[in-house]
N, C-alpha and C positions, 0 to 999 in steps of 0.2 A: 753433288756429284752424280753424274747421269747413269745410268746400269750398263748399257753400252760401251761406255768409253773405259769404265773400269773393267769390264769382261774383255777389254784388248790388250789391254795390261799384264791378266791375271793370265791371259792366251802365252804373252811373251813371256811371265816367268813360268811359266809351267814347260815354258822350251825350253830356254835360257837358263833358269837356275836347277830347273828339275830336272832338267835334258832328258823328257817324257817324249814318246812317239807321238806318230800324227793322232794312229787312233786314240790313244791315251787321253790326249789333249781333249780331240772331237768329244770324249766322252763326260769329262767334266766340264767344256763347256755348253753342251746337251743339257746338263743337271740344272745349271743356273739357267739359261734359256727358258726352261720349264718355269721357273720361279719367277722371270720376269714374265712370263705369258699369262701367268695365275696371276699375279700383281696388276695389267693389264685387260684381261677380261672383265674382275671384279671390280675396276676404277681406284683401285687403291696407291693412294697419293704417297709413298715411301721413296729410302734413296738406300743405295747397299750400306751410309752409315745409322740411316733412325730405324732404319727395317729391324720391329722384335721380337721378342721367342711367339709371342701370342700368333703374329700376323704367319709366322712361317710353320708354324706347329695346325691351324689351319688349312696352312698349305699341304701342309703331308697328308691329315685328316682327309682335304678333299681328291689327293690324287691315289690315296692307299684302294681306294675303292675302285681302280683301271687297272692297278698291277699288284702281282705277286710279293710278297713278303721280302722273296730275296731282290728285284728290284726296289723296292720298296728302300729296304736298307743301304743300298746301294748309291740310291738316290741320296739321302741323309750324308750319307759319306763325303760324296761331292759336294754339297754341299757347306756343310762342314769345312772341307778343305779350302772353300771360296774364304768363308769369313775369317780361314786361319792367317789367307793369307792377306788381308784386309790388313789383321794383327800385327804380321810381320811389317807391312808396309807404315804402320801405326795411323791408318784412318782410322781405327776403333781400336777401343782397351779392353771389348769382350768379343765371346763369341756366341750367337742369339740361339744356335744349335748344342750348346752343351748341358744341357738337360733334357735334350729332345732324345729317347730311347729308340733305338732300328728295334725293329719286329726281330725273334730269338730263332734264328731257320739253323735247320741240323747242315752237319755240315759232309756233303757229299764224298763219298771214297773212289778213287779213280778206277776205272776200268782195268784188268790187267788182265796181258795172256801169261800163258803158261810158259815154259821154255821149248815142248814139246807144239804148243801155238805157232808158237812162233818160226818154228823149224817146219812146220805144215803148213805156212802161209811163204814163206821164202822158194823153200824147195814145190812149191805146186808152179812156180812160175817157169812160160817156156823160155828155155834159152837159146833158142832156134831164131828167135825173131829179134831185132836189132837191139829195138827196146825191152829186152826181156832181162842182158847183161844190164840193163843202165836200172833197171827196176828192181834186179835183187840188190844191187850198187846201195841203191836207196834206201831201201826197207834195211840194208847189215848198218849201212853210216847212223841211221834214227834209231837203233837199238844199240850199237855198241859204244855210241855218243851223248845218249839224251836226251836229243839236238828238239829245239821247237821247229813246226815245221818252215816258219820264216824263217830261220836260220839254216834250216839245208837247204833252202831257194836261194841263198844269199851268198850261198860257200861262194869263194874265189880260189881259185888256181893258185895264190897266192898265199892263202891262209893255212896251205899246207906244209906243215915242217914234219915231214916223215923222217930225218933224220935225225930229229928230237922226240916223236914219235907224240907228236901235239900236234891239235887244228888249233887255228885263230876263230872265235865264232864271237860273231853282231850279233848281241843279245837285245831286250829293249832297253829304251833309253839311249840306243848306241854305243852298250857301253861291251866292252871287249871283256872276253875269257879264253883262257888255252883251256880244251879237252886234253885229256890222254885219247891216245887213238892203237886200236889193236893193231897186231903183224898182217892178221887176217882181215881184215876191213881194210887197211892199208892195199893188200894185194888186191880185194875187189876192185877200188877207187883205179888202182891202175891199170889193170886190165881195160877197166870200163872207157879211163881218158883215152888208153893205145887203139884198141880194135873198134869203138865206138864214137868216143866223141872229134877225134881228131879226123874222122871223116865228114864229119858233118861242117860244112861251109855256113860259118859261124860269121851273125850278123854285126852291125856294129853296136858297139855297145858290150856285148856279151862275151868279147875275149877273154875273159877272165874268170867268167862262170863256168862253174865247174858241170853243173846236171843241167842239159838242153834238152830241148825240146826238136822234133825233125826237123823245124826249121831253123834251126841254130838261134833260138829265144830262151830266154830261162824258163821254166817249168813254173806252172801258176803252182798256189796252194788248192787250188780246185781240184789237178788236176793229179796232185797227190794223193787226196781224197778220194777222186776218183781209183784211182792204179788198186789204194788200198780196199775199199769197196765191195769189189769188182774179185779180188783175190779171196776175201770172205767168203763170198758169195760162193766161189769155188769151189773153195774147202769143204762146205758147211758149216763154219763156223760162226754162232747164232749172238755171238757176244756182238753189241755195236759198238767197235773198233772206228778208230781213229790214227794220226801220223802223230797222234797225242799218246793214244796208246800205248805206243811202242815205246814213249818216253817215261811214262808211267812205269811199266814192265822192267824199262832201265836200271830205274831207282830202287825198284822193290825189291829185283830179284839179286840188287849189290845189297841191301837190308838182311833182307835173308839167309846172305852169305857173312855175315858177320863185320862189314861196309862201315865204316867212321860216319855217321850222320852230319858232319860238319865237312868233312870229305866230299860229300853225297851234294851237301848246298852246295858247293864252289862249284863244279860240275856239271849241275844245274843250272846256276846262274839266279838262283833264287838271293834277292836282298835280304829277307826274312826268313831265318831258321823255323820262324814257325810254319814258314809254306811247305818246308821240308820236312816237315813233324806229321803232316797227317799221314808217310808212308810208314808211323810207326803204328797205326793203327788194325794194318791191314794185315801183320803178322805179332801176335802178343808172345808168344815163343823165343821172340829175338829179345824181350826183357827180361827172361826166366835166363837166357843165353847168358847173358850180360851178368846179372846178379851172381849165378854160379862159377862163371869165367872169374872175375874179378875182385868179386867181396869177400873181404877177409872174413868172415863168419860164415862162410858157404857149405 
């Protein structure tokens, strides 16, 4: 079995069964790529079913020493996943990665503003200038939503149920979630379609997108980054901020208010409650909350 033929396979069920985005895909098929190039450099005569723990724990050994710990591990992962799904397929009854250990990296806490942050980066924007309505538009929908910033470049005209007072949002994988959506965000968005986007001679394609760009194009994720940047900058505000940020800030600041953690994933769009566990980290207050609210021995 050739590595190629089986890495177009592994392409299709990583769409098809995992219904993974492009990048997604791109990325673990990056991993094994790497593994066939080390297999190829070195002459080594292997097929993804003889290939074994030895030849690929080598492999690690020689590429840990170009990248960082958390790539590193990263790498392993994808990996991993190739020969899991080798398994699945039943070309192999092991898998040559599982005794192979990722390097132990800490595990990063996200950036957050404040609430008062975040009222000092909204309200510093002018509302004088066309894009000024469609910017603070932005910045209310990515804090009162969650929202990833592919997912507010994706909103559609359609995805709004204001009189359920839910968004429709394209999370990855494709895979759909209703937000709740505030009165007051609500009013933004429409303000913003009335006196703003409904002027803009909107291209094809783009009927349905909600945040445009002057020339009636959707709005890059660049260019989100940028708007956000640029309003830091403003402020003085010396935290490096992101359209992630703001999602971060989302999470924590419903945590902090006493927020269903499991409430919190849906919302998110998180598959894994544990991707949602590390905003319990960032306030330990909210477990003292919890134990005194709740336990009968308190």
């Amino acid at each position: 079995m050739k590595w190629l033929l089986i890495l177009q396979d592994y392409q299709f069920y990583l769409k098809i069964e995992k219904g993974l985005a492009k990048n997604s895909i791109e990325s673990y098929t990056l991993d094994v790529k790497k593994l066939i190039s080390y297999l190829e450099e070195n002459q080594i005569t292997t097929t993804p079913i003889t290939i074994t723990e030895e030849i690929i724990q080598q492999f690690i050994y020689t590429i840990s020493k170009k990248i960082n710990a958390r790539s590193q591990a990263r790498l392993i992962s994808g990996i991993r996943n190739f020969f899991d799904y080798l398994i699945f397929e039943e070309f192999r009854k092991d898998n040559p990665t599982d005794l192979i250990e990722a390097p132990k990296i800490g595990r990063k806490l996200p950036d957050t503003l404040s609430i008062e942050e975040i009222d000092l980066l909204i309200n510093s924007i002018d509302l004088s200038e066309p894009q000024g309505e469609r910017n603070r538009t932005i910045l209310e929908t990515l804090y009162s939503c969650g929202l990833r910033v592919s997912e507010l470049t994706q909103l559609q005209l359609s995805d709004l149920f204001f009189d359920e007072g839910f968004i429709r949002v394209l999370g990855k994988g494709n895979k759909q979630r209703f937000v709740p959506i505030n009165i007051q965000t609500q009013k933004y968005i429409k303000q913003y379609i009335t006196t703003i986007r409904n002027h803009i001679e909107v291209q094809k394609g783009f009927e349905d997108t909600v945040f445009l760009n002057r020339r009636g194009k959707n709005l890059s994720r660049v260019m989100i980054f940028t708007i956000i940047k640029n309003l830091a900058i403003k402020t003085g505000i010396k935290k490096k901020i992101s359209p992630h940020t703001f999602r971060h800030s989302f999470a924590t600041h419903l945590l902090e208010r006493g927020a269903d953690l499991r409430a919190i994933q849906q919302m998110l769009g998180h598959e894994s409650i544990t991707t949602t566990e590390i905003y319990m980290h960032l306030d330990k207050s909210f477990l003292k909350k919890v134990i005194n609210t709740f336990h009968p021995r308190k």
